[in-house]
C-alpha positions in Angstrom: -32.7 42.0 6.7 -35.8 39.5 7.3 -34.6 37.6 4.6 -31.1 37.3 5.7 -31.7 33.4 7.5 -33.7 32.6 4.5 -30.7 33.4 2.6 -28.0 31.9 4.8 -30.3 28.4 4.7 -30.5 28.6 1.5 -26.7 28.4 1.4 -26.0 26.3 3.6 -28.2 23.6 1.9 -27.0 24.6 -1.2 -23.5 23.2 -0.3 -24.4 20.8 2.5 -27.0 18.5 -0.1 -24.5 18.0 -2.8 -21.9 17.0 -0.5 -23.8 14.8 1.5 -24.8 13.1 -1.8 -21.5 12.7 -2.8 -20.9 11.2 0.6 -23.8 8.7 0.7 -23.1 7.9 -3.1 -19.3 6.5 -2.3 -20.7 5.0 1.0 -23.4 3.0 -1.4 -21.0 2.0 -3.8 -17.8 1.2 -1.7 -19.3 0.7 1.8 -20.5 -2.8 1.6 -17.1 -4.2 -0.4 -15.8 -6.9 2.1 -13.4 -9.8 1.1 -14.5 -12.2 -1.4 -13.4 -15.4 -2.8 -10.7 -15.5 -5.9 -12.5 -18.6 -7.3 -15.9 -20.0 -6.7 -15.5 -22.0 -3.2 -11.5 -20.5 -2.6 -10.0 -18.7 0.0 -11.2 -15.3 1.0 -9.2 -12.2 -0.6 -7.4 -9.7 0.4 -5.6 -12.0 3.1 -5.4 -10.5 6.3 -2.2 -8.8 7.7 -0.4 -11.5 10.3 0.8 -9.4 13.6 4.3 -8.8 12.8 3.4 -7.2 9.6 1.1 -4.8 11.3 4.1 -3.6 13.7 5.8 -3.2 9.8 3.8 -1.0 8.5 4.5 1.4 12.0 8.0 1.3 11.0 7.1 1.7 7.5 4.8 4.9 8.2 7.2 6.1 10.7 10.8 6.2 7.9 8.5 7.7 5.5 8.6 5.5 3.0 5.1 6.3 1.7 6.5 9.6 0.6 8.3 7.9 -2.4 6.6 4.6 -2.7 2.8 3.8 -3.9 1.1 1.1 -3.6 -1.2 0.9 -6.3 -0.6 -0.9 -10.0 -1.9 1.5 -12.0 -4.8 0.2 -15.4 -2.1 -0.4 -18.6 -3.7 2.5 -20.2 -2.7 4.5 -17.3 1.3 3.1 -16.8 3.1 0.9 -17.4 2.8 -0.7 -13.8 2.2 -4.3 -15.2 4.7 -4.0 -18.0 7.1 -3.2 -15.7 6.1 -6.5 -13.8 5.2 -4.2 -10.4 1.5 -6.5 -10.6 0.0 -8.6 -13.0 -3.9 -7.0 -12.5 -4.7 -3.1 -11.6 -5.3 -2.2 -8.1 -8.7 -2.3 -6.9 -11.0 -0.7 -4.2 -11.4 -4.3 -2.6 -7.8 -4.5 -2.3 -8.0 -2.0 0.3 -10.7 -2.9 2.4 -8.6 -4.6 5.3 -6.4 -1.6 6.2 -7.2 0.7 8.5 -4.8 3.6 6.6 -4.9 3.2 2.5 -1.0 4.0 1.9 -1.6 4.7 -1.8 1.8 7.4 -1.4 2.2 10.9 -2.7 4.4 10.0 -5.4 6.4 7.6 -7.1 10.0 7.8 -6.7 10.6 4.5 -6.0 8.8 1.1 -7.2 5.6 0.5 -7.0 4.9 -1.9 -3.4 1.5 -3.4 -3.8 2.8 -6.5 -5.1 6.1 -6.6 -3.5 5.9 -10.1 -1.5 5.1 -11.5 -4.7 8.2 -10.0 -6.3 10.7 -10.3 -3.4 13.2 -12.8 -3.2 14.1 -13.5 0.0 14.5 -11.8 3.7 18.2 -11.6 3.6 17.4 -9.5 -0.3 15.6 -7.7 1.6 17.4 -6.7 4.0 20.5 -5.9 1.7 18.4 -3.7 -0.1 17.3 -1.8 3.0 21.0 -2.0 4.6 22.7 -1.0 1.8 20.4 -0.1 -1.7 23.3 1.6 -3.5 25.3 -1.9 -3.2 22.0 -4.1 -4.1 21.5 -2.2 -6.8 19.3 0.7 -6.4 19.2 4.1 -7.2 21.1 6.5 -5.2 17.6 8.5 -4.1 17.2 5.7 -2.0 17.9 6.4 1.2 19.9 3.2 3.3 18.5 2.1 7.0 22.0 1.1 8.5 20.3 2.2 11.7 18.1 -0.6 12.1 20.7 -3.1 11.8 23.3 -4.0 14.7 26.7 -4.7 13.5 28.8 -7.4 14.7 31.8 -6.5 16.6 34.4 -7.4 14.1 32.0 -5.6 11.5 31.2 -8.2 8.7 27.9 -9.3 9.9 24.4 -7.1 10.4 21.7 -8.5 12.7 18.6 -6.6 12.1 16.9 -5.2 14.6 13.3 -5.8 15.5 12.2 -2.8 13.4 13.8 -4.5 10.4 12.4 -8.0 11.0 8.8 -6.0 11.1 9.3 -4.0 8.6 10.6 -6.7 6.3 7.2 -9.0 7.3 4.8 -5.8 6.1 6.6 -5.9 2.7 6.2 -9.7 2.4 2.5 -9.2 3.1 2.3 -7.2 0.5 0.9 -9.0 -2.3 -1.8 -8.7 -5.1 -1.4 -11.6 -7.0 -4.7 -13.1 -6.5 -8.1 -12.7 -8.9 -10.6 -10.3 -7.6 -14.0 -9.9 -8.5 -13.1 -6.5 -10.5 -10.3 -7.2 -11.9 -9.0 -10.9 -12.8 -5.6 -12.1 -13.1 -3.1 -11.0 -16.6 -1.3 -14.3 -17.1 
């Protein structure tokens, strides 16, 4: 019975000193990643996220759209993200270092975002896909977002609403399609 605190520190620092290593190891290694140039003398990278885009990715967390889309180009030995022509460079931890939530996704039903405002067309694409995917020309798992348009009274014409226009701006913002540091541009 004396021994019983001697075993119960022994224990607890047993578990507690490898995971505070692990801890302080990532911290060391990822902490001090801030934005940093694509060329020598260029503009700093990632870009930040202008306001409207920030109300986007509200709407964007609150329809659930991280559920079926990532947004992370995966290595080419690991996919066939940049075959596909969803990036044209692997994601990176810099990449990440603006946002406040990482919205890597739980799976991949859907295309790969990171790179979307690079990909995308225009806003009125845009919002056909998210008014109507099945008529743009995706799959049927995706799910349309009718509701955040506001039809006209004869019914031909959609004005999106302000969750549209925001959530429309976070996709544009979107965008890998500048050299990093780690991992430099596949032309």
């Amino acid at each position: 019975m004396k021994n019983l605190n001697f075993l119960f520190a022994g224990l607890f620092f047993t578990i507690a000193l490898p995971f505070g290593g692990l801890l302080l190891s990532s911290q060391i290694q990822l902490g001090s990643l801030s934005r940093a140039p694509a060329e020598e003398g260029g503009p700093l990278f990632p870009a930040r996220e202008p306001g409207l885009a920030i109300q986007g990715r509200a709407v964007y967390l609150e329809l659930g759209c991280v559920a079926c889309h990532t947004q992370q180009v995966r290595p080419a030995g690991q996919g066939s993200d940049i075959a596909r022509g969803w990036g044209s460079r692997p994601s990176v931890a810099r990449d990440y270092v603006l946002q406040p939530q990482v919205l890597l996704g739980d799976r991949r039903l859907g295309p790969d975002l990171a790179n979307f405002g690079a990909r995308a067309k225009s806003d009125d694409d845009i919002h056909a896909m998210l008014r109507d995917p099945h008529s743009a020309g995706y799959s049927l798992q995706k799910p349309d977002f009718a509701y955040l348009y506001v039809l006209s009274a004869d019914g031909k014409k959609a004005t999106p609403t302000e969750r549209a226009v925001a959530l429309v701006a976070y996709l544009k913002s979107l965008r890998q399609d500048y050299a990093s540091p780690e991992a430099k541009l596949k032309q």
